[in-house]
C-alpha positions, 0 to 999 in steps of 0.5 A: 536483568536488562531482558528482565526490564525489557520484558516487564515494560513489553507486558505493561504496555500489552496491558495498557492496550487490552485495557483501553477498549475503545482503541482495541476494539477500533484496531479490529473494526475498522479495516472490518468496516473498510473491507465491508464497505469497499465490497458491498460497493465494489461495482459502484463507478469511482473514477470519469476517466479511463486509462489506456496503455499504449506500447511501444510509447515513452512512459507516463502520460502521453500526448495523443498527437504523438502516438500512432493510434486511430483518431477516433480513440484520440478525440474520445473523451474522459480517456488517458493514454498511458505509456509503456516501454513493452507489451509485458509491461503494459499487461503487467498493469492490466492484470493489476487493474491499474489500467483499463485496456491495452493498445498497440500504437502503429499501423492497422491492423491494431493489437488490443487486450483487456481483463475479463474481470475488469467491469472498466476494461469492459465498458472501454472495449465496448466504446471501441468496439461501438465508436472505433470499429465500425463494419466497414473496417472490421480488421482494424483491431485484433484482441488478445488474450490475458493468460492469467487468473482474474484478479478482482479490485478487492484482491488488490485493495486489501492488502493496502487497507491491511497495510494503512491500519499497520501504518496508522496504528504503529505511528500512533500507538508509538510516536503520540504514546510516547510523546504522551509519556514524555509530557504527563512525567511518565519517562522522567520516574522512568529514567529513576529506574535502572531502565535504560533508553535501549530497553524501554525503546526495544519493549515499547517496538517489541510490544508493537510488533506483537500487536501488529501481528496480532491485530493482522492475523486476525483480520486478515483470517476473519476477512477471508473468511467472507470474501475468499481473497484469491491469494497465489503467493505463500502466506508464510512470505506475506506475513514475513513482508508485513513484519518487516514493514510493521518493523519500519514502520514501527521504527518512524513511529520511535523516531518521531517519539524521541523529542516531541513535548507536545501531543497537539504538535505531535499530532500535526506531524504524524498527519503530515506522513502519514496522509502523503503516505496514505494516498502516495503509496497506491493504498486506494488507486494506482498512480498509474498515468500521473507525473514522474516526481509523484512517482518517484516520490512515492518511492522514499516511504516504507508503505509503498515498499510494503505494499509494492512487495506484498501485491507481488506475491499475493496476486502475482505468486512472487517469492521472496526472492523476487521481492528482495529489493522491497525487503532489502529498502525496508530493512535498511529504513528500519536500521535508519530510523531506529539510530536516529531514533535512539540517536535523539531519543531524550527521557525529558 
């Protein structure tokens, strides 16, 4: 019986959502809009600085007097050098357009690499090429190649845009949908019921995840549709990443669904992570060259693993073996939240 309750309660809330046409249309259009938007405008100029990777170098953002570079590159404004342990690493980024152009610190005559498809990069080896290589030193720089297929911004932003709908949709259409219950007397004629607190939570995350997934598949096929996103991994490893996220996601969403009264509260704090996470988990721009602590705190929130491991394998070809480490973080904040979830979770 307990699958028969479960099963009623996850084919109301489907019918609640259908029904209201303006929050299902609104999950289909506006990452639509987003990803219309982003590649109608894809060449516009977004940031005045530019960042350069510099190797060997202690990471993060560097002192220009502490590194071994031409004085010319140091005394160029609207430049932020950035470090890196090793060549590989510091490529790794330029692949991902997370910087602009590579440069190897030491003795002349200096090694540099820049993306072919980076409009950014461009523009910085053209400033080196004009102000730092007059004729008189032409081996002073050496370029290098990046052996790897383009990677275009819009490959890279995709998934964070696809990522940040599934955030925002799983945290709202749990944790205010609940709260909303709560206060207008809905799970008090619930608990009157033979519905336990495990079987309503288990139908309200079930009905979630299939709108989620839903909601993906859709826009993720309609998109590609138009932009023809280069994708080197396996959908069926990007679709297994997403759920496990939209798990995760979806389990914050209960826990913050399992005492709040009030949908004006509620409201504060769902903006209160939600937006940190938006703009921590590198959804827009990398957080390449900024401080370690906003580094690291990046780390504690479920959309940077999200993100983190679908980047690798749609633009890096990763498998799921190599992705484990985001796999293994995501399922044990799934875990977390939902027993703290159901730990606090209160009918009144």
């Amino acid at each position: 019986m307990a699958i028969k309750r479960i099963w009623v309660m996850f084919k109301a809330r489907n019918y609640e959502f259908f029904r209201d046409k303006a929050s299902f249309g609104w999950n289909f259009l506006f990452p639509f809009l987003l990803v219309a938007g982003f590649g109608i405008l894809f060449g516009a100029r977004e940031y005045v600085e530019y960042k350069i990777g510099v190797f060997p170098a202690p990471p993060g953002t560097l002192d220009t007097a502490a590194i071994e570079i031409p004085e010319g590159l140091k005394t160029t404004r609207f430049l932020q050098f950035v470090g890196f342990a090793s060549q590989e690493a510091a490529v790794a980024k330029l692949r991902h357009h997370k910087i602009d152009l590579v440069i190897q610190a030491g003795p002349a005559p200096h090694l540099y690499w820049v993306s072919d498809s980076s409009h950014k990069g461009y523009l910085v080896e053209k400033i080196l090429q004009a102000g730092l290589m007059p004729p008189e030193i032409p081996a002073a720089f050496r370029k290098g190649r990046v052996a790897s297929a383009p990677i275009r911004y819009i490959d890279w932003l995709f998934p964070g845009i696809l990522a940040m709908n599934m955030m925002f949709s799983a945290l709202w259409g749990v944790g205010y949908v609940v709260v909303r219950y709560r206060k207008n007397g809905t799970l008090r004629r619930l608990k009157a019921t033979p519905l336990t607190a495990f079987e309503y939570l288990s139908a309200q995350m079930l009905s979630r995840l299939f709108l989620l997934m839903f909601t993906l598949a859709v826009v993720w096929f309609g998109c590609d549709l138009i932009f023809e996103f280069n994708v080197l991994g396996s959908l069926a490893d990007i679709f297994l990443m997403f759920f496990l996220g939209s798990l995760s996601l979806t389990a914050l969403g209960l826990v913050l669904a399992a005492r709040g009264v009030s949908e004006e509260f509620t409201t504060g704090i769902l903006n209160f992570i939600s937006w940190p996470m938006m703009f921590l988990s590198e959804v827009w721009f990398s957080l390449e060259g900024a401080p370690e602590w906003v580094r690291q705190l990046s780390q504690i929130f479920p959309l940077t693993q999200l993100l983190q491991g679908i980047r690798k394998i749609t633009n890096d070809g990763a498998t799921l073996v190599e992705v484990l480490p985001e796999m293994g973080i995501l399922a044990g904040m799934t875990i977390l939240f939902l027993s703290v979830g159901a730990f606090l979770f209160s009918w009144d």
